[in-house]
N, C-alpha and C positions, 0 to 999 in steps of 0.2 A: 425581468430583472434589469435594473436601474445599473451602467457598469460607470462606475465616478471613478478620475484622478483628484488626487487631491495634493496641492504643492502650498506649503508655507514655508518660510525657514526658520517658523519655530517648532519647537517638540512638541511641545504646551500646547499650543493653539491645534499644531493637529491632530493631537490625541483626543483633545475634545471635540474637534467637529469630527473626528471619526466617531467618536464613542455617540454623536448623537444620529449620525447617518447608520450607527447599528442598528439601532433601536429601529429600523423600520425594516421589515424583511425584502420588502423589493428593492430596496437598493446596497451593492455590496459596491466597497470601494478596491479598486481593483490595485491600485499604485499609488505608493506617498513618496513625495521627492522633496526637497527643499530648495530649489531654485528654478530658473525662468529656463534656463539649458536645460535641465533633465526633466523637467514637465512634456520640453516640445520632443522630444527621444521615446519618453515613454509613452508617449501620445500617441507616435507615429504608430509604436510596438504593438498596445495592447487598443489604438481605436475605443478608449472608453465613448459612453454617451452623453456624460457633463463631464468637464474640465472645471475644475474649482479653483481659482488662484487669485494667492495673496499679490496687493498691487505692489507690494515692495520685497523684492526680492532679490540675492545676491548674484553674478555671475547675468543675470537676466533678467529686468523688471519684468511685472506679471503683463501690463503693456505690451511690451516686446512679445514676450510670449504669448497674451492670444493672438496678435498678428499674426505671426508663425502657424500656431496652432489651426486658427481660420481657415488660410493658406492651404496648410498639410493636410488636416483632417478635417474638411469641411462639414464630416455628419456628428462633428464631436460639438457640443451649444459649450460655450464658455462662460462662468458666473463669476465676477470679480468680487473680493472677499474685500472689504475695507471697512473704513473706520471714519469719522467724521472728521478729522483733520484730515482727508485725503480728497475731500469733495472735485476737488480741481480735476482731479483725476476722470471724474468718470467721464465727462464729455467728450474727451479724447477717445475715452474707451467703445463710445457708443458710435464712433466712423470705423471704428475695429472689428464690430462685430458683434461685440459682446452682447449676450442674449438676458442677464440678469445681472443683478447689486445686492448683494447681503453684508449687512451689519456684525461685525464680529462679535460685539454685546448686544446683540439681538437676541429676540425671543428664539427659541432652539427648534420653536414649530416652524417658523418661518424658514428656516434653511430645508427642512424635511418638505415644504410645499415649496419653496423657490424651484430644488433640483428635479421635482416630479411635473412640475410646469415646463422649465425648458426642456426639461426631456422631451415632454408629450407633444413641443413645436413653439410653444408661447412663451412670451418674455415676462418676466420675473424683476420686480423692484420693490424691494423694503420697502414696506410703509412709512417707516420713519425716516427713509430718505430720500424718498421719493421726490416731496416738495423738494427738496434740495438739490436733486437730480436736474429737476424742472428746471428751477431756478439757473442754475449753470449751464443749462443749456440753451435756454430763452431768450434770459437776461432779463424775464418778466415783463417786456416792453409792449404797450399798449400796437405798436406798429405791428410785434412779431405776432398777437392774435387774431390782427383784421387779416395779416396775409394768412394762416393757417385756416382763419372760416374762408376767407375766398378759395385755397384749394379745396378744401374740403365740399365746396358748394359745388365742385362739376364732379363729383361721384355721385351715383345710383341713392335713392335712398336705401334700397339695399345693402349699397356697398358702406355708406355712413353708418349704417346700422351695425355691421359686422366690424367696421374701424372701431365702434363707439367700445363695442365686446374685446376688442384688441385691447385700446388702451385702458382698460378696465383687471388686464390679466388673463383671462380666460384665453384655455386653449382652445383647437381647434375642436377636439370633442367634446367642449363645453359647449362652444357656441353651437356648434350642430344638435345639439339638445335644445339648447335654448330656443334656436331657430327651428326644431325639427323639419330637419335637413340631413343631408348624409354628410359624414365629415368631407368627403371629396367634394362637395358643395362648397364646403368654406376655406378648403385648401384652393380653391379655383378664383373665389373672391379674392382673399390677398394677395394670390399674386399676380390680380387685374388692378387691385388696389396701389399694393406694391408699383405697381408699372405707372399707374397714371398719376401717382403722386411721385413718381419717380424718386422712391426711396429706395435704400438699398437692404433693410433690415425691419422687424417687427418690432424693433425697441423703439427707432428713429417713427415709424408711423404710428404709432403708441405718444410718443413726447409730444407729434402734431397733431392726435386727438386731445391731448390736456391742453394744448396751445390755443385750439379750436374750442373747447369749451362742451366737446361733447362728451363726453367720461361721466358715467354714474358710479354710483359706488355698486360694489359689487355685493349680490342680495347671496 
């Protein structure tokens, strides 16, 4: 079972991402708050396994709060909830930690596979705002992809391979399918990966495989 917090500070908003997180029996939402301060309280309490939060939130942006959150409850993946006028937003989010991005008018599948992604270890970004993720964090500059393929060029081809499965989405029990491998296999990768691209997070080495130009779509 899937244990989700869930913080907006609308009623509205989170009755419908609850109502669509029911619909799936493995994941029960354990806590709904409406603010940045009692997400990081109840987090501490109940250690959920995704943290859902709105970026705009009263008493404590959702910013603030996954910092904290991070901090606190390092086994908790944190998925920020926004909307397209917030774009700015997420690059900051993604030195914080944050493990996914969902669209609030998003497809309602998409929130049910984002939370079951970073649960399982993997990072999670809308399709629809992905490019825009990109973008923000790029700045889409011819400069920032030649340096992402030169990093990229002194890892393994194994390990390119398994970066390429990262920023594609897949978890760590996908790729170890994909690659029939054990998943301890490909937990061992990223965090050689992780090390020698001296990234701090699986979002952050995800952004420099789409920088790097190795990302397929996912089959």
């Amino acid at each position: 079972m899937i244990r989700v917090l869930l913080a907006d500070d609308e009623a509205m908003i989170r009755a419908g991402v609850r109502a669509i997180l029911a619909s799936d029996a493995e994941i029960d939402v354990v806590v709904e708050v409406g603010d940045g301060r009692a997400a990081i309280e109840e987090c501490s309490q109940h250690r959920p396994d995704v943290a859902l939060l709105d970026i705009r939130m009263p008493k404590l942006d959702g910013l603030a709060a996954a910092a904290e959150i991070r901090r606190a409850c390092p086994n908790t993946a944190v998925v920020m909830l926004t909307t397209f006028g917030e774009d700015a937003y997420i690059a900051r989010a993604l030195s914080l930690g944050a493990s996914g991005f969902l669209l609030k008018a998003g497809d309602p599948r998409e929130l049910l596979q984002g939370v079951h992604a970073v649960a399982d270890g993997a990072a999670f970004l809308s399709p629809k705002v992905a490019k825009r993720v990109i973008t923000e964090f790029t700045g889409e500059t011819m400069s920032r992809g030649s340096a992402a393929r030169e990093r990229v060029a002194t890892l393994t081809d194994r390990e390119r391979e398994v970066l390429a499965l990262v920023g594609a989405g897949l978890s760590n029990a996908e790729i170890a399918r994909r690659l029939h491998v054990v998943e301890g296999t490909v937990k061992s990768y990223v965090s050689q990966i992780l090390t020698r691209l001296d990234e701090r997070n699986r979002v952050r080495a995800a952004i420099l495989a789409y920088e790097a130009g190795i990302v397929k779509h996912r089959e």
